[in-house]
C-alpha positions as CSV (number, residue, x, y, z in Angstrom):
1,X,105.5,121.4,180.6
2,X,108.3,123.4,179.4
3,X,109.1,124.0,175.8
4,X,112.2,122.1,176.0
5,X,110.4,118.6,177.2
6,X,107.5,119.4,174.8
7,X,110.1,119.5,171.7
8,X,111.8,116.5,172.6
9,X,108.5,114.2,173.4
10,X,107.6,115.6,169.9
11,X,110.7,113.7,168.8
12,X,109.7,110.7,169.9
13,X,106.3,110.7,168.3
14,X,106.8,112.0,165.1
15,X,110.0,109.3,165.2
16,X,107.1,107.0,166.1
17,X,105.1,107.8,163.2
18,X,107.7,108.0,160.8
19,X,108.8,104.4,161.2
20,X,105.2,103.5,160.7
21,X,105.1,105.1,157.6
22,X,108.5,103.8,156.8
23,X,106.8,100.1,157.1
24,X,104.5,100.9,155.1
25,X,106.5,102.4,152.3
26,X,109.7,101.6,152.9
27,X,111.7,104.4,152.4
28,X,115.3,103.7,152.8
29,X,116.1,107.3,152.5
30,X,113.7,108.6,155.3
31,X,115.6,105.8,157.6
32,X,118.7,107.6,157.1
33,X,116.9,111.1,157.6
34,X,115.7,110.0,161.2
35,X,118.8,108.5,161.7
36,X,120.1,112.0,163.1
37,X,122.4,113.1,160.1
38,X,126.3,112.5,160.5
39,X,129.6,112.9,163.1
40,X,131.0,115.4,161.1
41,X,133.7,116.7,162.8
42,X,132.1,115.3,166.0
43,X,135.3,113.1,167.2
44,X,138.6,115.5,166.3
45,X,139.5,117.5,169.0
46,X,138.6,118.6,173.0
47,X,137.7,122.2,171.7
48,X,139.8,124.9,171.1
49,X,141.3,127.5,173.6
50,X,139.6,130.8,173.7
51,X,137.3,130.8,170.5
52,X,134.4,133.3,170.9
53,X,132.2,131.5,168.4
54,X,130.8,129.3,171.7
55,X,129.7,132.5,173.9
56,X,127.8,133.9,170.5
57,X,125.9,131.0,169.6
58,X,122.0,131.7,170.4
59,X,122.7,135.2,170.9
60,X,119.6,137.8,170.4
61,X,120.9,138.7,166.9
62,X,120.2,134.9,165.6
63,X,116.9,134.4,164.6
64,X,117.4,130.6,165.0
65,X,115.8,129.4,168.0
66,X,118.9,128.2,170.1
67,X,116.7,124.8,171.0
68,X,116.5,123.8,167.2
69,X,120.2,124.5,167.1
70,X,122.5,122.1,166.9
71,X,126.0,122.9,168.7
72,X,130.3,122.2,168.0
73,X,131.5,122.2,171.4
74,X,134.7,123.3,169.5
75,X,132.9,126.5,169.5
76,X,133.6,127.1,173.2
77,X,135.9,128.2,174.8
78,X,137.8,126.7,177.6
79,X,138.8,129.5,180.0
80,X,136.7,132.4,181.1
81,X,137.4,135.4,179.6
82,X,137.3,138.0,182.8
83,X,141.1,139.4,183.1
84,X,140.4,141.9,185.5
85,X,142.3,141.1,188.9
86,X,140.6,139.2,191.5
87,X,139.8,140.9,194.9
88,X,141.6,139.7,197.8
89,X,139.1,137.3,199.0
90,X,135.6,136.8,197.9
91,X,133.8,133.9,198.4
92,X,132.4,131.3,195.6
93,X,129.6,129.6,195.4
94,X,129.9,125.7,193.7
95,X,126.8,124.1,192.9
96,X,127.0,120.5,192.4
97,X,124.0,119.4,190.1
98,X,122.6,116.4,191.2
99,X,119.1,115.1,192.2
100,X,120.1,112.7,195.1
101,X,122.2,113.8,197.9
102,X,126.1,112.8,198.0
103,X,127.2,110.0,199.9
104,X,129.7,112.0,201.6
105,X,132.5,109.4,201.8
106,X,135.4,112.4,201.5
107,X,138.7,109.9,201.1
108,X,140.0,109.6,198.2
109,X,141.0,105.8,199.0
110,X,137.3,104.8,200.1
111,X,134.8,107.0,197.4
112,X,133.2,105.7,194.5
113,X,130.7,108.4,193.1
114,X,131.4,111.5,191.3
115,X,129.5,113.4,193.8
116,X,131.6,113.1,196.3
117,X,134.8,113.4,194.1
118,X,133.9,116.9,193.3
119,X,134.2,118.0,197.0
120,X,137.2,116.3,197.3
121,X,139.1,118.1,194.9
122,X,138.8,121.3,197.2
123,X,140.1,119.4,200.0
124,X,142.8,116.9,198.4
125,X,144.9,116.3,196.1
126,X,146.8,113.7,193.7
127,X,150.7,113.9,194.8
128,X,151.9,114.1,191.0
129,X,150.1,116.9,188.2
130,X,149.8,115.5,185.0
131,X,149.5,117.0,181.5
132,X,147.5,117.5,178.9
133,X,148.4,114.0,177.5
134,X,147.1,112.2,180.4
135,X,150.7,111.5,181.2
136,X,152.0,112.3,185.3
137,X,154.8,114.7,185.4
138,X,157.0,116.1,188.3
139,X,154.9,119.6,188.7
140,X,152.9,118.5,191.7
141,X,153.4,118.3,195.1
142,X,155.9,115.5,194.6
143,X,158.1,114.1,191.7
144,X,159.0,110.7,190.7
145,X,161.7,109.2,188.4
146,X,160.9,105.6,186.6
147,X,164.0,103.1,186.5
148,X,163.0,101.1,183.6
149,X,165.7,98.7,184.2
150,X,164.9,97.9,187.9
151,X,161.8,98.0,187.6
152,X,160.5,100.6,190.3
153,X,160.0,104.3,190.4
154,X,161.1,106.7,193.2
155,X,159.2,109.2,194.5
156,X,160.0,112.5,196.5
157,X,157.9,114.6,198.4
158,X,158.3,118.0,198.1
159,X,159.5,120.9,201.2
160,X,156.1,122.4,202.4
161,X,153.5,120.3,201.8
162,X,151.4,119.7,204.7
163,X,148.0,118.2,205.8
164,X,145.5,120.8,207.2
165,X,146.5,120.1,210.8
166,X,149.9,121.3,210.3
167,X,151.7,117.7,209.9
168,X,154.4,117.1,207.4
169,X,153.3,115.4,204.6
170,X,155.3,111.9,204.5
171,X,156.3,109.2,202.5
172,X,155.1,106.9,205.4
173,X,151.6,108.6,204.5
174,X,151.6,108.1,201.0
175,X,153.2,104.1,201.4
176,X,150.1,103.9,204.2
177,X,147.6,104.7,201.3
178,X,148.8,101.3,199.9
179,X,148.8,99.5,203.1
180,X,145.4,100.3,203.4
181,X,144.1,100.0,199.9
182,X,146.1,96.3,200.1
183,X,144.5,95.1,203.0
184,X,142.4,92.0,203.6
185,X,139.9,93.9,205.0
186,X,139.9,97.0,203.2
187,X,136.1,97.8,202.3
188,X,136.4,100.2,199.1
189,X,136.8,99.8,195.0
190,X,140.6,100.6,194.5
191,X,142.3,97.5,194.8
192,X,143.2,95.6,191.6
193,X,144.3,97.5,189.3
194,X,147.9,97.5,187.9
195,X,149.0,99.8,190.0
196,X,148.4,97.5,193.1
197,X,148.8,94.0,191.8
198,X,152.2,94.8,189.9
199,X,153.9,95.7,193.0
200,X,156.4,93.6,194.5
201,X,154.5,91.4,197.5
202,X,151.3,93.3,197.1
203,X,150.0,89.5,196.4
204,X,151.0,87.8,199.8
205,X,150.3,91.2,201.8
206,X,146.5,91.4,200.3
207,X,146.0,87.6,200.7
208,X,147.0,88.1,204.4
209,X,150.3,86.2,203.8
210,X,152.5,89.3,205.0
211,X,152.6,91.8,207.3
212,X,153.7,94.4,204.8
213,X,154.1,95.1,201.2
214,X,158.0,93.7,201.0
215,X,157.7,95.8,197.2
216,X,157.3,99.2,198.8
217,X,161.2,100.6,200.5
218,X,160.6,104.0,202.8
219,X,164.1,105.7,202.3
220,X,163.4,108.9,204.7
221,X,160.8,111.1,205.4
222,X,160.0,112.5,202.2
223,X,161.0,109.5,199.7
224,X,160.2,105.9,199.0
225,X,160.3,103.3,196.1
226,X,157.9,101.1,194.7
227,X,159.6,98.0,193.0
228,X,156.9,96.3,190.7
229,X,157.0,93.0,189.1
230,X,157.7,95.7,185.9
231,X,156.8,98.7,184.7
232,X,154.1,99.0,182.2
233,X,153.0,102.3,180.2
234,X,150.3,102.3,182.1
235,X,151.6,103.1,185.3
236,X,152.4,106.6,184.5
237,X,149.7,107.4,182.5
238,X,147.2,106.9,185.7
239,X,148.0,103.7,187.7
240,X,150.2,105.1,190.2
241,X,147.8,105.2,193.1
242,X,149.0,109.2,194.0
243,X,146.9,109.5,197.0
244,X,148.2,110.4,200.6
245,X,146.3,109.2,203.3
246,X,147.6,111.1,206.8
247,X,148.7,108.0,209.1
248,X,148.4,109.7,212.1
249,X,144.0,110.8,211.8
250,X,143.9,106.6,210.6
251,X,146.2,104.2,212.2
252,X,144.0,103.4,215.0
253,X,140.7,103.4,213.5
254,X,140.6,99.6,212.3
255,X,141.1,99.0,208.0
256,X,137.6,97.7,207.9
257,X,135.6,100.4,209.8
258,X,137.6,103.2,208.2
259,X,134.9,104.5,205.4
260,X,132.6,105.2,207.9
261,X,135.2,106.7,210.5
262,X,134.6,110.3,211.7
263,X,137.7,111.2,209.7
264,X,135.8,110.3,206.4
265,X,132.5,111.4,207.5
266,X,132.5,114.1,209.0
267,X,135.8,115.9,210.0
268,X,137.8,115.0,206.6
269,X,141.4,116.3,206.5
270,X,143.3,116.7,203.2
271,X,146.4,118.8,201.8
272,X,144.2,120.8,199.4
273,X,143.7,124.3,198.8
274,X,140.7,124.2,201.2
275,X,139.4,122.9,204.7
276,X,136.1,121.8,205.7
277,X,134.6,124.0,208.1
278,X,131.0,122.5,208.3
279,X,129.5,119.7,206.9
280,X,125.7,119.3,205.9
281,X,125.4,115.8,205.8
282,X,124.5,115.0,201.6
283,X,123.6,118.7,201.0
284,X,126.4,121.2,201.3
285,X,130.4,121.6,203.0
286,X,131.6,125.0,203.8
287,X,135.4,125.1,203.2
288,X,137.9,127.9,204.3
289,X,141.0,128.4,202.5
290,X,144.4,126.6,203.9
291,X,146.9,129.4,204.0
292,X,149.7,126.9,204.5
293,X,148.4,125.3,200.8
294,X,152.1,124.1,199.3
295,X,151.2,125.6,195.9
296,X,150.3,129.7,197.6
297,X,147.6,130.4,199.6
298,X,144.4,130.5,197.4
299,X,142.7,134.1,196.1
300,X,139.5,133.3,198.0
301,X,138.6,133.1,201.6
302,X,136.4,130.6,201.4
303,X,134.0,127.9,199.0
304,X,130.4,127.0,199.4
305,X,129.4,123.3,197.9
306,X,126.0,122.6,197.6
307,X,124.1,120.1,195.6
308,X,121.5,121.8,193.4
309,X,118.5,119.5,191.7
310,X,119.0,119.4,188.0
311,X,115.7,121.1,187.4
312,X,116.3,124.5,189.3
313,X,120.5,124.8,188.3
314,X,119.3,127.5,185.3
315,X,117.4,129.2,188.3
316,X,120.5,128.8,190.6
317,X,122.7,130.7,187.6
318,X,121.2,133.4,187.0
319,X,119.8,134.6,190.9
320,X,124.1,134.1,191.8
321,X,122.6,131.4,193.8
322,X,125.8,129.5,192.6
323,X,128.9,131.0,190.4
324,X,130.3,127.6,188.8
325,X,128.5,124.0,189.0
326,X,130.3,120.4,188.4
327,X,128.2,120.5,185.4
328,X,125.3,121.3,183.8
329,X,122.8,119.7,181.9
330,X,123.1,119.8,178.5
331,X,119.5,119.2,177.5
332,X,119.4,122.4,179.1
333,X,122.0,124.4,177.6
334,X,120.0,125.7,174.4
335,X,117.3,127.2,175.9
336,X,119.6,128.8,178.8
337,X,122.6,129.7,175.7
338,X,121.6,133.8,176.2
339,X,121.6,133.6,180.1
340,X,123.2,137.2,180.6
341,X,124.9,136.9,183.5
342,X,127.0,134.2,182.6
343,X,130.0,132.8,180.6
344,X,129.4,129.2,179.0
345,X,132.7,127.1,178.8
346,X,132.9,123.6,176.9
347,X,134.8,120.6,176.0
348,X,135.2,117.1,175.0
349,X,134.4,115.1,178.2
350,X,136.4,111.8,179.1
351,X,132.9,109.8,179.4
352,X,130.1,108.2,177.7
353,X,126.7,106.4,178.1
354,X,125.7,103.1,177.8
355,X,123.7,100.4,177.8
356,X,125.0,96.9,179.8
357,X,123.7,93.8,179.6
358,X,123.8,91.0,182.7
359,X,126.1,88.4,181.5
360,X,126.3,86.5,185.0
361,X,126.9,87.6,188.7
362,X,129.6,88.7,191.2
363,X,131.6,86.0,192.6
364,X,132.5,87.2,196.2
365,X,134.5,84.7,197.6
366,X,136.8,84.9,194.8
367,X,136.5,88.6,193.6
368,X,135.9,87.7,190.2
369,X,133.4,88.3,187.8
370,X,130.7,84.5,187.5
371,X,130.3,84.8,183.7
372,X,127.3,82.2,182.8
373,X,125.8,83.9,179.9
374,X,123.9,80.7,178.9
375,X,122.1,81.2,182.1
376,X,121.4,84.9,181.7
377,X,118.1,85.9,179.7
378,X,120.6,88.4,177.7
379,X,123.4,86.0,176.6
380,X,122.5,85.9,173.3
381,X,124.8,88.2,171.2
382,X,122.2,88.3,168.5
383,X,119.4,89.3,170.9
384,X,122.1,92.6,172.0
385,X,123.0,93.5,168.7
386,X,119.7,93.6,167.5
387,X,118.7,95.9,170.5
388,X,121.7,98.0,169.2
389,X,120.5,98.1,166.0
390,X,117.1,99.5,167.2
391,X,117.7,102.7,168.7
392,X,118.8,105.8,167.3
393,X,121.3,107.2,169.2
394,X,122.5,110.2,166.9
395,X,119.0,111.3,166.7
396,X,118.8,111.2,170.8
397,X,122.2,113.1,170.5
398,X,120.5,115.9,168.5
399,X,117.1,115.9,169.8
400,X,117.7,115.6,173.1
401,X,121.0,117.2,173.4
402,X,121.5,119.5,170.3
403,X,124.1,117.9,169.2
404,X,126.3,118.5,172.4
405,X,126.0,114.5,172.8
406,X,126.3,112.4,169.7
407,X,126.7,108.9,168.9
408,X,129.0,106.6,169.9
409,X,130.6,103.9,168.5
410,X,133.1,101.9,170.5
411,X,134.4,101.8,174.2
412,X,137.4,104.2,173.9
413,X,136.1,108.0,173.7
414,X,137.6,110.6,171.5
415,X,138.9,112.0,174.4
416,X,141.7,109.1,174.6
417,X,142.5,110.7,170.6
418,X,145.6,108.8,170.4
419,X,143.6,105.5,171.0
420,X,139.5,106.3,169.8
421,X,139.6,104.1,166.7
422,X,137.0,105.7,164.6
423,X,137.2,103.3,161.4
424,X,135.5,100.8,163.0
425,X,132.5,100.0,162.0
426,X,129.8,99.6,164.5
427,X,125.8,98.9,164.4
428,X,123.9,102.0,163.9
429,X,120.1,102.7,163.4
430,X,118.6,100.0,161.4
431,X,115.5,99.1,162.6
432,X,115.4,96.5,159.3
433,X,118.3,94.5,160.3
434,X,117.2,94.8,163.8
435,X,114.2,92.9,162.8
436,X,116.7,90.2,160.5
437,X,118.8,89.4,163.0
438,X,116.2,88.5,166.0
439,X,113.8,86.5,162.7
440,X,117.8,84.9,162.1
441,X,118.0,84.1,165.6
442,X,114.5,82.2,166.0
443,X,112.9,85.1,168.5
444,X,109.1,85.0,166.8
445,X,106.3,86.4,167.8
446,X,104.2,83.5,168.6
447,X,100.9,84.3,169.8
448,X,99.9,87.1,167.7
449,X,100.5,90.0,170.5
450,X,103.2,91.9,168.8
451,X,105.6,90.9,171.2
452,X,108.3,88.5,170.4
453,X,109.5,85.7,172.3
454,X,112.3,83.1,173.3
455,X,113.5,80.9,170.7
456,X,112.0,78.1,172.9
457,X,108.7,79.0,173.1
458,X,108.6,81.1,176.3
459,X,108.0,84.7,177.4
460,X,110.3,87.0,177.4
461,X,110.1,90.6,179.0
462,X,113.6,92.5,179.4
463,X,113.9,94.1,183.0
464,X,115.6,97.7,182.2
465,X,117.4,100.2,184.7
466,X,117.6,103.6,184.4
467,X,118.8,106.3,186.3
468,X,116.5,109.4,187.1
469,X,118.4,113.0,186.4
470,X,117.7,115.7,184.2
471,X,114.5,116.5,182.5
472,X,115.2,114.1,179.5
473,X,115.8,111.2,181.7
474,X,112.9,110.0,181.4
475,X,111.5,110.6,178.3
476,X,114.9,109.4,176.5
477,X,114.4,105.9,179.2
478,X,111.0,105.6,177.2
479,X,112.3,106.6,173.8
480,X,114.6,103.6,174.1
481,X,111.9,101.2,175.4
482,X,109.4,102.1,172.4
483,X,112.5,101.5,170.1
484,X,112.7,98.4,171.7
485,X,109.2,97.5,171.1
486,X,108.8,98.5,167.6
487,X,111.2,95.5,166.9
488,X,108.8,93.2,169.0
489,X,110.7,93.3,172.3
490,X,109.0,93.9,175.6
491,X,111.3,95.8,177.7
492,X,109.9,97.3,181.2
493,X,111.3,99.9,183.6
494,X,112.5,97.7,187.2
495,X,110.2,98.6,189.7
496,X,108.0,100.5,186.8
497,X,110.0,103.7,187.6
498,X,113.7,105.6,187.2
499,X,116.2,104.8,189.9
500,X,118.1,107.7,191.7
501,X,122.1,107.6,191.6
502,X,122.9,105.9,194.5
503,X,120.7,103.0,194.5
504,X,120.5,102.7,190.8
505,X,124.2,101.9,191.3
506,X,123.7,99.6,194.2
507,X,121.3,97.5,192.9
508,X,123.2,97.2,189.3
509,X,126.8,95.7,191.4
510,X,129.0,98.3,193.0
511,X,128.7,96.7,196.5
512,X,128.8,93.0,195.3
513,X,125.7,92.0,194.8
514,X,124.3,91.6,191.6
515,X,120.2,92.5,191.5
516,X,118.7,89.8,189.8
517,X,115.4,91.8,188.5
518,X,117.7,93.7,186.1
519,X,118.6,92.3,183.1
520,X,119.8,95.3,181.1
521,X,120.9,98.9,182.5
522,X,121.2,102.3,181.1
523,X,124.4,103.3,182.8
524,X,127.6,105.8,182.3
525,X,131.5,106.2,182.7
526,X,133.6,108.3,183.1
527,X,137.2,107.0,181.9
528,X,140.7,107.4,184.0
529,X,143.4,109.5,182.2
530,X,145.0,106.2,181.5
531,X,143.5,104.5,178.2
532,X,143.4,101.1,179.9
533,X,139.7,99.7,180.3
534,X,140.7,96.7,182.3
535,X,138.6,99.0,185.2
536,X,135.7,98.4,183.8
537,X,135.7,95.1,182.0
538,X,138.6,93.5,183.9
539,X,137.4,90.1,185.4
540,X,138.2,90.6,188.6
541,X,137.0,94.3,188.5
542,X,134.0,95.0,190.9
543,X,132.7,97.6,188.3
544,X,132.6,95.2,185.5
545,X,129.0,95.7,185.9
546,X,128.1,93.2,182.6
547,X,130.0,90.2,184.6
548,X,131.5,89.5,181.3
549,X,134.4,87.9,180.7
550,X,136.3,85.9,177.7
551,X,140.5,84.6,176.8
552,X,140.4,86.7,174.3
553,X,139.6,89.9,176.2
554,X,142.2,89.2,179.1
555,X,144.6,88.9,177.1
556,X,143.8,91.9,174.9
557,X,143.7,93.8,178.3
558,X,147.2,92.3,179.6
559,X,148.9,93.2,176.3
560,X,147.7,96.7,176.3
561,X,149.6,96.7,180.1
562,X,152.5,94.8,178.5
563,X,156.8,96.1,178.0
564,X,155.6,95.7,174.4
565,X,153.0,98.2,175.3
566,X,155.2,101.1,175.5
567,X,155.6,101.0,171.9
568,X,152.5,103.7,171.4
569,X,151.7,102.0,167.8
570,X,151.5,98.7,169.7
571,X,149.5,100.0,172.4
572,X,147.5,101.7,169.5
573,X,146.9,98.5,168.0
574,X,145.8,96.5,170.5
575,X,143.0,98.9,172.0
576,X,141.8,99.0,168.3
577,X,141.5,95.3,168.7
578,X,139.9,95.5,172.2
579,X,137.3,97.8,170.8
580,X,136.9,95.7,167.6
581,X,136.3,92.6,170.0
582,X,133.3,94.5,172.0
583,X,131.2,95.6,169.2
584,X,131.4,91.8,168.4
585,X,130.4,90.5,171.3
586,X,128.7,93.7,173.0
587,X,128.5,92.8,176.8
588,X,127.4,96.8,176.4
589,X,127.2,98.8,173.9
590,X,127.9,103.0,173.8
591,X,125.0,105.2,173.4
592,X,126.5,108.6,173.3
593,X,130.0,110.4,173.5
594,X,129.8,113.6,175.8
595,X,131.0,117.0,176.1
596,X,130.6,119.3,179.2
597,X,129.0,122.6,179.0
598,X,130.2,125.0,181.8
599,X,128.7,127.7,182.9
600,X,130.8,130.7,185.2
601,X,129.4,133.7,186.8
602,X,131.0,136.7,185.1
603,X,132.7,137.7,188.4
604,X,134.9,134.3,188.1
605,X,138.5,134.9,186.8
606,X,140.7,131.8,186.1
607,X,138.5,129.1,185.7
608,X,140.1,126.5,183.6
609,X,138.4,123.7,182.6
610,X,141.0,121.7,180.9
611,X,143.2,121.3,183.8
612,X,143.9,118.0,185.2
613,X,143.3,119.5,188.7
614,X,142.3,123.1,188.7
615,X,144.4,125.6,190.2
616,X,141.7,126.6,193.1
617,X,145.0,129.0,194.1
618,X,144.6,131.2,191.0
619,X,140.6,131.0,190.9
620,X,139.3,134.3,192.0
621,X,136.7,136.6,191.7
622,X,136.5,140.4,190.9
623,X,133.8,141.5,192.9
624,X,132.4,140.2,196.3
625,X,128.2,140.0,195.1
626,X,127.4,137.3,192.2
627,X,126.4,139.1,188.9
628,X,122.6,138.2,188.7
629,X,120.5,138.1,185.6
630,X,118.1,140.8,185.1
């Protein structure tokens, strides 16, 4: 066992036995020592451009052990360092860290896991850049131009942008993106967002009532308009759908059998920087570098994308196996902090764990969340704010994650800065009131087994769902569980074991169907650029895993989406009202905020990880062999 797991199943146990000796003599001021310490200066800012204070940390000269250490990721910086001038070619190797294959479902329109986003981003691209607001602007491969008025927004394609085959890029491509996306029997996660149901006849054409969107008007080649019922902010901040899809690999492959179509599969064709060369079904793509790219042919001849298992990535690093990976681990960035061969880069990441409680079902026929929480064994509000109050998650932050994780408080990140309401005041680690509330809530234990149950009289054991990963997957799954149990709640793994990506997510809802063994669900997100969460707890969104629903939240969600919305103090207030309205009635609740720890091969010149989509054009490197460690 390495010394990394050792430390943090010490956590747990000494945790263990310091509650038992907090029963026993009540100290109030050892419950706030194991709570973790504080936030300070956790939620401010997404790091700071070019500090040196985050490659020095753990260096030789400390005599702190980097793994009792606990990390600013304002300390990193965000761009590697190496200014020499790339070669003319080279060849970089991309790990992608995961311990399950990727789907491989390489269309922007028809993918749903991160996996397989991270390939695409050689190979495609969104039609408008964005900024470092999270706001679209006009420095992409096309412009657009809002007419507030009217109600629509123009768009124009820009000279010499081209799929990988040679073909134009065309308006007709992008408006077929929509067509597709609309359709009755389209089989993927896209539809019903604003940015679809707004549009102009987007209703009849989806119910099968049209032919066509009568919304969408194809000027010429390279320009169209969408006309929308109106225009909300969100539109530009993310709900455009800015996605090309080329109509002439598609329009005779049938809507519904298009995700598993060759040109999804296995011969994907995009507008990107690169083109698949060869495909390894779930392991690894070779991709060659488009010289007809519309933004300049990229530095490097070619990319290598391979999915590396979580517990060899350190390995991977420092033999050159890979130069850059989609992410690393950061339970496993303190005791790999001196790795010699590498730079580490860091920032605030748009995401953040949770755990969701089953509130009801999916409702197929209508596409709409079946919210019966009396039905459900976790309807009770009481019974999931007590489980809230149970666990510790600033002490699993710094534990677990040396502080480059850290608690969370409500469903808006401090990534979305403008939005992240940090005044509100949320349950954190009380294992006292825990106790209260469930005594307040009649769940006893009745029989004398340590174990509470129902307020009726009858069992109750909590089915839990957790995803395997890293090394601290499972040891933080079990953390939680003997939290759980210390406040006389029996919760149990599903299937007595962690669930890998893919089917963890199956099983909890993304296809439909709701697995009625799982009662909670230890799940995470990463949020779009645009601050609305009507993705995710919308109640006709597939991925509003909780099936929750309630008046009040629609119409929080429509107003953040409203004219009145583009008022920024508004739209400020209402998402603080959102987030105020989940931590009362908690259909999840967030564990722990994220940042990303980056690590780049000392070869890599620039690699910048705050761009919206990274300039694979300018990414070079300055010698052809991978620096190794020695």
């Amino acid at each position: 066992m390495s010394k990394s797991v050792t430390g943090k199943l010490f956590f747990v146990l000494m945790l263990a036995l310091f509650l038992v000796l907090a029963a026993c003599g009540g100290d109030d001021e050892g419950n706030e020592e194991a709570g973790g310490g504080s936030e300070e200066g956790s939620e401010e800012s997404e790091g700071s451009e070019g500090g040196d204070e985050g490659s020095e940390e753990g260096s030789e000269e400390s005599s702190e052990d980097p793994e009792d250490k606990i990390y600013d990721i304002e300390n990193f910086p965000n761009k590697t360092s190496n200014e020499e001038d790339p070669i003319d070619g080279g060849h970089l190797n991309f790990g992608l860290v995961s311990d399950t294959v990727f789907e491989g479902t390489l269309q922007y329109n028809f993918y749903s896991g991160d996996p397989d986003s991270q390939i695409l981003q050689f190979i495609d691209e969104a039609m408008l850049g964005m900024d470092t607001d999270h706001t679209y602007n006009n420095e992409g491969p096309a412009t657009f131009e809002a007419n507030e008025e009217e109600g629509s927004i123009t768009f124009e394609i820009k000279d010499g942008v081209n799929w990988h085959d040679g073909e134009p890029v065309t308006a007709e491509d992008w408006v077929y993106s929509y067509e597709v996306i609309g359709h009755p029997d389209y089989t993927g996660v896209r539809y019903g967002t604003v940015g679809f149901t707004m549009i102009e006849g987007m209703e009849e054409y989806h119910n099968g009532e049209a032919d066509e969107i009568s919304g969408i008007e194809i000027h010429d080649e390279k320009s169209f308009t969408i006309n929308y019922e109106r225009l909300t902010p969100s539109l530009t901040s993310g709900g455009i759908w800015t996605y090309a899809m080329p109509k002439h690999v598609f329009e005779d492959i049938p809507v519904a059998d298009m995700a598993e179509s060759d040109p999804v599969r296995e011969n994907p064709i995009g507008m990107g920087p690169f083109k698949v060369d060869s495909i390894v079904p779930g392991e690894s793509v070779e991709l060659t570098a488009n010289e007809d790219y519309w933004d300049g042919e990229p530095n490097l001849d070619g990319v290598t994308v391979k999915v590396v298992n979580p517990n060899v990535v350190a390995q991977e690093l420092e033999t050159g196996g890979v130069d850059v990976v989609d992410a690393f681990p950061a339970d496993q960035y303190p005791e790999n902090s001196n790795m010699e061969n590498v730079e580490w880069l860091g920032d605030v990441a748009g995401s953040y764990s949770y755990i969701g409680f089953k509130l009801g079902d999916w409702n197929a026929e209508e596409n709409r969340v079946n919210y019966k929480p009396d039905e459900m064994k976790m309807g009770d509000v009481e019974l999931r704010r007590a489980m809230w109050y149970a666990v510790d998650n600033q002490g699993v932050g710094e534990n677990f994650y040396n502080g480059l994780r850290w608690n969370a408080t409500t469903l808006i990140t401090p990534w979305h800065e403008n939005f992240h309401d940090e005044s509100i005041e949320t349950p954190t680690y009380d294992p006292e009131e825990a106790n209260a509330i469930l005594d307040e809530a009649g769940y006893e234990d009745t029989n004398g087994d340590g174990l509470r149950e129902k307020p009726n009289g009858d069992e109750l054991t909590i089915n839990f769902a957790s995803m395997s990963g890293g090394e601290s997957a499972e040891p933080i799954a079990n953390y939680y569980m003997q939290q759980w149990e210390k406040v006389g709640l029996d919760v149990q793994l599903v299937d007595g074991r962690l669930l890998e990506f893919n089917q963890f997510y199956d099983r909890v809802g993304q296809t439909g169907e709701d697995d009625p063994a799982i009662d909670i669900y230890a799940g995470a997100w990463s949020v779009g650029s645009d601050v609305d969460p009507t993705g995710l707890y919308g109640p006709t969104q597939i991925f509003n895993f909780p099936r929750y629903e309630s008046e009040e939240n629609t119409e929080l969600l429509q107003e953040g989406i409203s004219e009145e919305a583009f008022d920024q103090e508004y739209r400020k207030e209402v998402y603080s009202d959102w987030q105020e309205l989940m931590v009362e009635e908690i259909p999840v609740f967030p564990t722990l905020y994220r940042s990303e720890v980056y690590p780049a091969n000392e070869r890599v010149t620039n690699y910048d990880i705050t761009r919206y989509q990274l300039e694979w054009q300018d990414v070079g490197v300055t010698q052809e062999e991978p620096v190794t460690a020695e």
